[in-house]
Structure formats: structure tokens, C-alpha cells
VMD Tcl script that draws the C-alpha trace (Angstrom):
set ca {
  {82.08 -113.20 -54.87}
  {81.70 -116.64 -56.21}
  {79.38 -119.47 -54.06}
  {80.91 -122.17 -52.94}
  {78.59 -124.36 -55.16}
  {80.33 -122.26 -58.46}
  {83.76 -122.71 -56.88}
  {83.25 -126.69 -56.90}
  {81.80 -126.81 -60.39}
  {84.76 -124.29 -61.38}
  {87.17 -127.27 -60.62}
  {85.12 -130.71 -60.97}
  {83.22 -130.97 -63.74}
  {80.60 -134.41 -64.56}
  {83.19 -137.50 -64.93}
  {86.07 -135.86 -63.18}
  {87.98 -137.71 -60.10}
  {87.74 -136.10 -56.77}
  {90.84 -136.68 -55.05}
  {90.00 -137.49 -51.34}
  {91.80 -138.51 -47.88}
  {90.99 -139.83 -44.70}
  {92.35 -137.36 -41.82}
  {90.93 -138.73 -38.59}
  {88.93 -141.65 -37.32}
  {86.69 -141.51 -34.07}
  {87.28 -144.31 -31.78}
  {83.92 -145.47 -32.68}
  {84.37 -145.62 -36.02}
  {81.19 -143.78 -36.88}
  {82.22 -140.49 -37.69}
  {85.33 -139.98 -40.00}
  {87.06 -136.44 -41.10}
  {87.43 -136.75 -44.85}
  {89.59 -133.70 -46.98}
  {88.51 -133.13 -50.42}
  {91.21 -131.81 -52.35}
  {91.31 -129.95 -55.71}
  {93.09 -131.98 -58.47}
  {95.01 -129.12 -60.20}
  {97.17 -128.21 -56.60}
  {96.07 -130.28 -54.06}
  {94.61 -127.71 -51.62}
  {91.79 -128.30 -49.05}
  {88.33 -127.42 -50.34}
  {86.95 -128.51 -47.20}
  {85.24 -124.98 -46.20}
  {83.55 -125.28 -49.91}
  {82.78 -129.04 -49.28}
  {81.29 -128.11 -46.20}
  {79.28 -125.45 -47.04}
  {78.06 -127.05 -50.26}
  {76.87 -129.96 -48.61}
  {76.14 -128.69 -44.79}
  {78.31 -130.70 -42.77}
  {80.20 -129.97 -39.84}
  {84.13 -128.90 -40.23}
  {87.00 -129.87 -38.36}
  {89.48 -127.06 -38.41}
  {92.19 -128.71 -36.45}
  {92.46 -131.69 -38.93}
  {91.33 -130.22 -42.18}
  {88.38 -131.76 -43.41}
  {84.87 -132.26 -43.10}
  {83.04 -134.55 -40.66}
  {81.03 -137.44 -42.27}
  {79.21 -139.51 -39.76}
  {77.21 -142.93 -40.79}
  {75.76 -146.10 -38.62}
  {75.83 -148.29 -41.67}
  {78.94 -150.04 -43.20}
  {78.24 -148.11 -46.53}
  {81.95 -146.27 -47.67}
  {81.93 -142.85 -46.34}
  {84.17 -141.56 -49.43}
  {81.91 -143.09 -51.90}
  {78.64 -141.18 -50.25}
  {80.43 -137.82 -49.56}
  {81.28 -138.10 -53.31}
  {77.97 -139.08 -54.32}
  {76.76 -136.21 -52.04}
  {78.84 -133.95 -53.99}
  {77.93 -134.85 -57.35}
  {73.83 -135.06 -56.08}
  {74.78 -131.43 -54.56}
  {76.14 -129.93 -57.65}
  {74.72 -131.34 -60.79}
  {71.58 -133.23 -59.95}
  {73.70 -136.79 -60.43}
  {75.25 -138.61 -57.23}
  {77.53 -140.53 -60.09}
  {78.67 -137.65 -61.65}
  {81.87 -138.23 -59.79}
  {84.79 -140.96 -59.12}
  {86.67 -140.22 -56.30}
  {90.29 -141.18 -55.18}
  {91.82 -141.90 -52.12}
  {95.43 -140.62 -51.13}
}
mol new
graphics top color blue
foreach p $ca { graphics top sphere $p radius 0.5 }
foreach p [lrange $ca 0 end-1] q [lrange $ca 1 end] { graphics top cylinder $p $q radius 0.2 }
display resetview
């Protein structure tokens, strides 16, 4: 059975676009639920996402939660994350959003 971390690199290789999309907004605005997609079908990888990076999931709206106090773009740092995560490079990806 393949990690989740192979799964990922499997689809998104170094200079590849992650395709991404906002799913829910707290009332706060701190913590968003963001869906990574695969490019080839558009299914959720958010259990791989999730896993990969060890962040909470939110079932109900597909996605994983990304929470930040700063004003930096939470789809720009979950795709840094990513690209940190997988292949020692937090610009290996682009990401975007639908």
C-alpha cells in the first residue's frame, strides 16, 4: 500500500500547479477549509493532504483545515507546506485557485 507522501509525488511532481479551492470560512476568518485537488480528474486529495502535512480534516466540507493569525495567503503556505513536505522545496509548487 502506497503512503500518502508517494501518492502526492505520484501526481505533482517539482513545477507542477496544484489546483486548490476554498470550501469554508470561519466567522473569524482565522481558520479556512482548503481542498486540494488532483489535476488529471479533479478529485479531493484532502485525506492525503492531511496526512502528509498533519492537519486537521473536515469531512463534512471536504478539505483540510488551515488556521493562521497573520494576513499571510493560506493557499500560498498550504502549497508551500506541500512542496517543503514532499521534496525538501516550499517553491516546488504553483498553486491555483478554482
Amino acid at each position: 500500500m502506497a503512503s500518502s507522501s508517494d501518492t502526492l509525488k505520484g501526481i505533482f511532481a517539482p513545477g507542477d500547479t496544484v489546483p486548490v479551492i476554498l470550501r469554508h470560512v470561519s466567522r473569524s476568518g482565522v481558520q479556512r477549509t482548503i481542498d486540494v485537488l488532483n489535476p488529471h480528474n479533479l478529485q479531493s486529495l484532502a485525506s492525503e493532504v492531511s496526512e502528509v502535512l498533519d492537519l486537521r480534516r473536515d469531512p463534512e466540507r471536504v478539505g483540510v483545515i488551515v488556521s493562521r493569525n497573520d494576513a499571510m495567503n493560506m493557499f500560498f503556505s498550504l502549497v508551500y507546506d506541500l512542496g517543503l513536505s514532499l521534496y525538501g522545496d516550499g517553491y516546488a509548487f504553483s498553486y491555483k485557485e478554482l
